[in-house]
N, C-alpha and C positions, 0 to 999 in steps of 0.2 A: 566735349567741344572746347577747345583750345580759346580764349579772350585776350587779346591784349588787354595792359593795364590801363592805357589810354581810351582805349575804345569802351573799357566797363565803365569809366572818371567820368566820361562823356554821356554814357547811357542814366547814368546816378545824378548828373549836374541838368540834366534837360527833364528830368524824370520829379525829383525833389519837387517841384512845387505842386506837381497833383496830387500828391497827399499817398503817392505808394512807398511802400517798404524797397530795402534795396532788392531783394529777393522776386519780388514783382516788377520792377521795374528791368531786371534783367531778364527774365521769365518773358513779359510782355515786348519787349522789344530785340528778343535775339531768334522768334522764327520768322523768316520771311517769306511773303508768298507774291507770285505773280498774278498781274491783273490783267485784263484783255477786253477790249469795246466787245459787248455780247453778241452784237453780229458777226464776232469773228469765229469758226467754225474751230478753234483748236479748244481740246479740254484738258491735254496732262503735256508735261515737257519733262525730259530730264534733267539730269541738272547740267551734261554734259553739251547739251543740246543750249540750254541758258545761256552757257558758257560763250559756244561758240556765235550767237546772236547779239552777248552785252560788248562781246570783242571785234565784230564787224566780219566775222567769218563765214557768215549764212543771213539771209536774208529769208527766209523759211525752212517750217519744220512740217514735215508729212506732207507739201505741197499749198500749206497755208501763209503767204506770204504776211512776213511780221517787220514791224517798223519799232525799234528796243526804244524806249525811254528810262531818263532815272534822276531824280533828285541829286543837289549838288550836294548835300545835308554830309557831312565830313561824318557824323556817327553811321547814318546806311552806308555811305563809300564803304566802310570797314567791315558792316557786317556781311556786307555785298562780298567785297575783296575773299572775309573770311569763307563763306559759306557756299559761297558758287564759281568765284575764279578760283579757288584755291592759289591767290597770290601775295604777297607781301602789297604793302605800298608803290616800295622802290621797284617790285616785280613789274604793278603795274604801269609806272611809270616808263620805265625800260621799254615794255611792250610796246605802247603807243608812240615811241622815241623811235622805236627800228619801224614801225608802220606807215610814218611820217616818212620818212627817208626812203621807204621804199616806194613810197608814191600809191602804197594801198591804204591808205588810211579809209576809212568807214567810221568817222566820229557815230557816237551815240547820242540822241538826243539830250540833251541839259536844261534841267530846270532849275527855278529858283526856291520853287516850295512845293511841296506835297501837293497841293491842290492844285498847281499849276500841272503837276506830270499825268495827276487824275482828269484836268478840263482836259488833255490833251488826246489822253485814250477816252475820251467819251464822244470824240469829236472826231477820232479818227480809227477807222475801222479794223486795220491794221496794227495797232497800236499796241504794245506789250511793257508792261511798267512791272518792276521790283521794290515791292514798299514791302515796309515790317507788318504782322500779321494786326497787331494793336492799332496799327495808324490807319490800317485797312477799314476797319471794323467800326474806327470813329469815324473816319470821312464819307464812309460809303451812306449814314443815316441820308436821304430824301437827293439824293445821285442815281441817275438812272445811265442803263448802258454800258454798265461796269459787273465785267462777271472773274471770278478768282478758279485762278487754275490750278493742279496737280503740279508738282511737283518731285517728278521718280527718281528713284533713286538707279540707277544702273540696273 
């Protein structure tokens, strides 16, 4: 798996003061998984399927209508970017710039913190959020309504 050097500086510099090795810290914040309000009836997505829901091109997957969220958090934008759009930055930037213009834009939900994009899917049934598997894992202690999905690969 290919890292920018920015994006590891990032992962090592937010990481450092919980007391992990750099090894851990990239370990713990380079898989990411999707989360979904537990009444919502989907349990695995592709990655291509992800893709087309974080970029406003489907509003459902198998007939389960899904409303994307995602932290504004510049280290997930990247591993986001890296791992499910398969895009640059500047890619995604471009994209959203020709969506704009075309008058199809489908902005994705934006939060400001982790816990904000989690109150969000707990509250709404519909609701589909890409956090790292570590940030999952912390936030999820004494959260209810919050279930982690699949993730397939093609």
């Amino acid at each position: 798996m290919k890292k920018t050097f920015g994006s590891i500086m990032g992962i090592l510099a937010m990481t450092a003061g919980l007391g992990l090795s750099q090894g851990q810290a990239l370990e713990n914040a380079g898989e990411l998984v999707l989360v979904v309000n537990s009444a919502n009836g989907i349990g695995e997505i592709t990655k291509a399927q992800a893709k087309r829901l974080f970029l406003g091109q489907a509003t459902e997957v198998g007939g389960v209508k899904l409303t994307p969220a995602k932290s504004k958090s510049k280290d997930m934008a990247a591993l986001f970017r890296e791992q499910v759009l398969n895009m640059s930055e500047q890619e995604e930037k471009s994209y959203w710039l020709k969506e704009t213009f075309k008058g199809t834009v489908k902005f994705v939900k934006e939060f400001d913190s982790l816990d904000a994009v989690l109150e969000f899917v707990q509250a709404d049934a519909t609701a589909i959020a890409c956090v790292s598997a570590k940030a999952y894992e912390d936030a999820v202690a004494g959260k209810k309504n919050l279930k982690r999905i699949a993730i397939k690969n093609e």
